[in-house]
N, C-alpha and C positions, 0 to 999 in steps of 0.2 A: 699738151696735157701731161707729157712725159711717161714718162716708162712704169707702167702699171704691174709690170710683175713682179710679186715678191717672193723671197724663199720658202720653198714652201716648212712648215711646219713640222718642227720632229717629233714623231709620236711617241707620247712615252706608253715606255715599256710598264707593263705588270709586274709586280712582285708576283714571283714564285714563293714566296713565303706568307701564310693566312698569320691573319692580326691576331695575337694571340693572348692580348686584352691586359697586357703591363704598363703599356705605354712611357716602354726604358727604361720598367723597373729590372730589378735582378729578381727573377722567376722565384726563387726560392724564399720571396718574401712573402706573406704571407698577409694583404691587406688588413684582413679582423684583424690583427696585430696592433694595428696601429689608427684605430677606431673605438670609445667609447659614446654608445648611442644606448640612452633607453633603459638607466640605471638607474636604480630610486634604491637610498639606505645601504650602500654599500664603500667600501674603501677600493680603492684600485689603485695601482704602483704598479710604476715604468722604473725599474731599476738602472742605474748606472749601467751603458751599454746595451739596453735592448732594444734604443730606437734610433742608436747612431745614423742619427743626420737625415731621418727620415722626416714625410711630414705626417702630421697627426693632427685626430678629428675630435671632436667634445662635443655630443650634443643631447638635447632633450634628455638632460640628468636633472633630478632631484634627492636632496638632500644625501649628499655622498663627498666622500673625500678623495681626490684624485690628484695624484701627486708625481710628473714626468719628471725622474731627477735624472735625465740626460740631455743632450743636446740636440734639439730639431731641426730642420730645413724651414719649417710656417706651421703655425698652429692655429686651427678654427674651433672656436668657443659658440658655440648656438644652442636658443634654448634652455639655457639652464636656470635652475632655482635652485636656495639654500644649500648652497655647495662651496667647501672650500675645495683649490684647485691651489696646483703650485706647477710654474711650468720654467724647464730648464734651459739655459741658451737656446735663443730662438735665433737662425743666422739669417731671414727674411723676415717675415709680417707675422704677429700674432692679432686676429681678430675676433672680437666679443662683442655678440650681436644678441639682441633679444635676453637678455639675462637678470637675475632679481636676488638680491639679498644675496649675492656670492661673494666672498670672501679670496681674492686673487692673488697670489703673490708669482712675481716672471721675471723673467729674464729676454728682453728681444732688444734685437735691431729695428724692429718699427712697431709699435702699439697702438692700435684703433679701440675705440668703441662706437658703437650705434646702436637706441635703442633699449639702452640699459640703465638700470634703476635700483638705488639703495646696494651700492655696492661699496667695500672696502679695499684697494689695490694698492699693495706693496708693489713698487716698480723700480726696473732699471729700465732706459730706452736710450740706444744709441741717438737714436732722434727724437725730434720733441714730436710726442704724442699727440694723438687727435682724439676731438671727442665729438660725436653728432648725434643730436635729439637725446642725448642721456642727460640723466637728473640724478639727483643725491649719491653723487659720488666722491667717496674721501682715498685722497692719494696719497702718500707718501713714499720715501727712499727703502729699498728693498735693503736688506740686514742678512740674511741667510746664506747660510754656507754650508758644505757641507764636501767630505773628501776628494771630490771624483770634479767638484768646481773649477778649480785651477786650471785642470785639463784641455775640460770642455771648456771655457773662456776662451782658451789656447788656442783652439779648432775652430768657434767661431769667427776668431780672429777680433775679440773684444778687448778694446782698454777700461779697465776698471774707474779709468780718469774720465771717462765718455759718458757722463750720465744726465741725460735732459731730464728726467722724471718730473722736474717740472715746469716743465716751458711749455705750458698744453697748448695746443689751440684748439680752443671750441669753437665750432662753426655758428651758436646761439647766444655768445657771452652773454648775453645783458640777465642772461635767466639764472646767473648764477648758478651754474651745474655743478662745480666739484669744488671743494675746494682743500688744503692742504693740510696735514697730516703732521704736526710737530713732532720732531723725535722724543719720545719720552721712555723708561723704563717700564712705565706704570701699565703700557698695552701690551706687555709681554709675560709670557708667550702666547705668541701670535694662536692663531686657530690653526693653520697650518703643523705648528709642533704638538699641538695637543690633539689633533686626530690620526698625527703619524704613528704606527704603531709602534710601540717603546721598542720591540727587538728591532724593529726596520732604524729607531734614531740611532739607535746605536751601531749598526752594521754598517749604515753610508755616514754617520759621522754628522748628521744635520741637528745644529746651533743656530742661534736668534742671540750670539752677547756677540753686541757692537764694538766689545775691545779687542775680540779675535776675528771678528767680518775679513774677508778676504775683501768687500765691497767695501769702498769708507763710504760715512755717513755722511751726506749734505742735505743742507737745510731751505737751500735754493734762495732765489733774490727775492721773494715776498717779505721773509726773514731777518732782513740786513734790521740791524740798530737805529732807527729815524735819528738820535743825536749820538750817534757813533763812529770810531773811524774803521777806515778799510784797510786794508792792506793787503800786498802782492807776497806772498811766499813763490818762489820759485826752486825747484829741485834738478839746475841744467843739465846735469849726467842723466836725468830720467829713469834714477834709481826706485824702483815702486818700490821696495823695502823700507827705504828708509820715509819717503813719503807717505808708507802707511804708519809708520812708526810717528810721524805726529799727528797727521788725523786721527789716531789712537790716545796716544796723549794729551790731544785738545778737548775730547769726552770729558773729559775727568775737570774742566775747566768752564764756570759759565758763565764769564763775563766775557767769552769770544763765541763764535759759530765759524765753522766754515759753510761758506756761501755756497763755492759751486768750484769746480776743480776739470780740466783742461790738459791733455798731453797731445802735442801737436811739435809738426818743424817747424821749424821759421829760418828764414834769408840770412842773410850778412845785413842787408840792409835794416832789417826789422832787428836784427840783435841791437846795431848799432842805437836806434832808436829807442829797445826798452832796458837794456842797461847803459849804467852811465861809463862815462870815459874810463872809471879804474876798473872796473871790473872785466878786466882782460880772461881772467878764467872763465869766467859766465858766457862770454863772447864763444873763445875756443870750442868749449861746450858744447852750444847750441850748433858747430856746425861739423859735430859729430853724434849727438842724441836728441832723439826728439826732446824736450821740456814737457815738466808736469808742474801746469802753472796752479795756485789757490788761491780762492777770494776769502778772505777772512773781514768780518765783523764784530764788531764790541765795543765796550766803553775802556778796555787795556787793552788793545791789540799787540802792541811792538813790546810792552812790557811782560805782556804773556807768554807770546810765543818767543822772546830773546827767552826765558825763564827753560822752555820748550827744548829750544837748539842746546843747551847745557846738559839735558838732560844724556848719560853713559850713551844708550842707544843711537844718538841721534850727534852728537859732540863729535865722532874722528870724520864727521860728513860734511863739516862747516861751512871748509872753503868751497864744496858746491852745491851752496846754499843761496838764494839770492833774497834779502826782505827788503819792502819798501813799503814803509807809511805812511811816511811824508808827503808823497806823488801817488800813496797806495791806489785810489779812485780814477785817478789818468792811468795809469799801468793796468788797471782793468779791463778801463775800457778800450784798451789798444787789446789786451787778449779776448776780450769776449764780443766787444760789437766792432772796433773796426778794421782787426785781421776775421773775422768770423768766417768758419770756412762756408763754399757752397755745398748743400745737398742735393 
């Protein structure tokens, strides 16, 4: 039968110290802080640093404007009606459960709904969002910016080139629950700007003009040109300046769209493979910065954007520049679906 004894069991010890109900918070926070429940008709503002990296609650609101322009840990959205809501880097999950006729504009690393209906959401989402059992929801690429952004991006530890906004996945496709939100002038300003209060835009500095976004604008791959070409912009220094400086530029342009925009590393072997034999700069490049790849669409691509690259701003940046028309739609699809990273 063999040797039936075994060690016996070490007891554990008691804490000498009573639970004193933080649960690893730093004491001198103060939960209601970081809680709105149970507001009807009112404005609320989380200013730049009051909620450093905490997480924060939203629930059973009606008709109120609540506006977290800092950066959070997770944000739970429940219960709410007729409310615009704007929430600032989220560095885990923002969830919107139960919710109607709200007006949303965010900032997160993961975006859910469930449950919700007749809703407007300006988004950024490191990942592509979900959506389950919601109805009549219109999405579109978030636009807003405002002083204290750059920072908090920073601390999140977000690339502005990261943005799935629309790569949903509905758990009900066939019902047709949301669907996409064209960039236009004509929806601006948002609800968000118009229920901030005029001293508050002016003190943190929050704008909706897409030629100063810290965020560039995409229009995602629903959007591509049915009889238009593609093309691969690449920027292999991973200069975000000058890469905003023509998403910038290509506003003003509407015979192109940028698609959808990508800063990632890549191998030696994957350099080799997306640029070609001369392009030894773009090589070197890639195997000292990440790349900020863009998918552009239109009936002028290469004649737009060559127009683009000349322009002062964007001209002493050239030689590390990388376009490609011709193969535009293979070089795509090597950056977005068959390097695609895993989540």
């Amino acid at each position: 039968m063999g040797n039936t004894k075994t060690k016996p069991t070490k007891k554990l010890q008691r804490s000498s110290k009573s639970f004193d109900g933080s649960f690893g918070r730093k004491m001198d926070i103060n939960p209601a802080d970081y809680i709105c429940r149970a507001q009807e008709n009112t404005v609320v503002v989380r200013k730049p640093g009051s909620i450093a990296g905490q997480q924060f609650i939203i629930e059973e609101c009606k008709q109120c404007s609540i506006f977290l322009l800092d950066h959070t840990t997770s944000v739970q959205i429940d219960q709410c009606s007729d409310c615009t809501i704007f929430v600032g880097p989220c560095t885990s999950s923002l969830f919107v459960r139960d919710c109607t006729r709200v007006t949303l504009v965010c900032i997160a690393q993961q975006f859910r709904t469930r449950d919700c209906k007749d809703m407007d959401i300006w988004l950024f989402s490191t990942t592509a969002p979900i959506i389950e059992t919601s109805s009549q929801l219109r999405i579109g690429c978030c636009r807003s910016s405002y002083f204290a952004l750059h920072d908090q991006l920073d601390k999140a530890k977000f690339s502005i080139w990261n943005n799935k906004w629309s790569e949903i996945f509905d758990f009900t496709p066939e019902r047709n629950n949301w669907k996409p939100v064209a960039f236009t002038t004509d929806l601006w300003p948002s609800a968000v700007q118009q229920h901030l209060p005029s001293e508050l835009l002016q003190e943190v500095g929050y704008a909706e003009d897409a030629m100063q976004s810290i965020l560039p604008i995409t229009h995602g791959p629903h959007a591509r040109f049915s009889d238009g070409m593609v093309g691969l912009l690449c920027v292999s220094t991973g200069n975000s300046m000058v890469a905003l400086d023509i998403a910038h530029l290509a506003l003003t342009k509407p015979e192109i769209k940028l698609i959808q925009t990508r800063q990632f590393h890549i191998t030696t072997k994957q350099a080799n493979i997306l640029f070609e034999k001369g392009a030894s700069i773009h090589k070197k490049n890639s195997s000292l910065h990440d790349l900020i790849v863009m998918e552009w669409s239109g009936t002028l691509v290469e004649e737009t954007l060559q127009t683009i690259l000349q322009e002062e701003r964007v001209k002493p940046h050239l030689s590390n520049i990388y376009l490609n028309v011709q193969r535009g739609r293979e070089k795509c699809d090597l950056c977005w679906i068959e390097w695609k990273e895993s989540i």
